[in-house]
N, C-alpha and C positions, 0 to 999 in steps of 0.2 A: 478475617472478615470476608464472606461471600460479594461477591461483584452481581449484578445482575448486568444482564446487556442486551439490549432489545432490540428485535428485529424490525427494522422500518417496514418494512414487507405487511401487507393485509392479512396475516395470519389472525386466526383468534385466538390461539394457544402461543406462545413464542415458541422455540424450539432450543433445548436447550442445549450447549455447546460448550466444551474443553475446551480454558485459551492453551495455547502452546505456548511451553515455556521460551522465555526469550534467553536468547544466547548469552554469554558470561561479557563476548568480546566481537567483535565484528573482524578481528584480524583473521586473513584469507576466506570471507565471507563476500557472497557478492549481495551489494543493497539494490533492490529493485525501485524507484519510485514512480509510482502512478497517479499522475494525472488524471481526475476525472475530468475536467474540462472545464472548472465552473471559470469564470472570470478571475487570471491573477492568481492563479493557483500555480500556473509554470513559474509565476515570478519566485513564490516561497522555494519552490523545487528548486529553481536555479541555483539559489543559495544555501542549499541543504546540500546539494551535489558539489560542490564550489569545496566546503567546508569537508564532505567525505571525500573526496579524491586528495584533496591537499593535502588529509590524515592518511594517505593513501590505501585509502579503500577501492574497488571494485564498485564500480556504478553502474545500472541497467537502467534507462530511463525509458517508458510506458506512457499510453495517453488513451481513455478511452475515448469510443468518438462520439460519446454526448453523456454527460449528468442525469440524463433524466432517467436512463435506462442501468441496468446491470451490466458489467463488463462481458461483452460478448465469448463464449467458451473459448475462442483460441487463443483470445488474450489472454486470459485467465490460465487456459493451460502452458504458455507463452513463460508465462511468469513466473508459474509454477516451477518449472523445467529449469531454468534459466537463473532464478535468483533465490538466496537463502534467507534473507529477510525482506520486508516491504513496508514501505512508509507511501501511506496514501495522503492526498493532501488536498485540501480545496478551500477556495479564498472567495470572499467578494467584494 
């Protein structure tokens, strides 16, 4: 079964995109989680981090510095660099 997945972006066309296979295991993998900033978003994080360090996993914790926008390139490349998966998250 094909997935579609759309870009929120003002595009007229979407652009169409490879997911990346996800890993089998997270064991010696580092988990990135990002923060967009919406309200109550760090609370879910907190408890997702809580739950992978205690599996002892490897945690990179992120925050962009507003929802409204794209995560600025250095965070992005920050992330990149730094962590092998990413769970983004946002609450209200």
């Amino acid at each position: 079964m094909a997935r579609v997945v759309l870009d929120p972006t003002a595009e007229t066309a979407p652009a169409t995109r490879e997911r990346t296979p996800r890993p089998a295991a997270l064991t010696g993998l580092t988990v990135g989680l990002l923060d967009i900033s919406k309200h109550r978003g760090d609370v879910f994080l907190d408890r997702v981090a809580e739950h992978l360090t205690a599996a002892g996993h490897t945690v990179a914790r992120f925050r962009k510095p507003t929802f409204t926008k794209p995560a600025p390139i250095d965070l992005r490349h920050e992330i990149a660099t730094k962590c092998d998966v990413v769970i983004e998250a946002l609450a209200d």
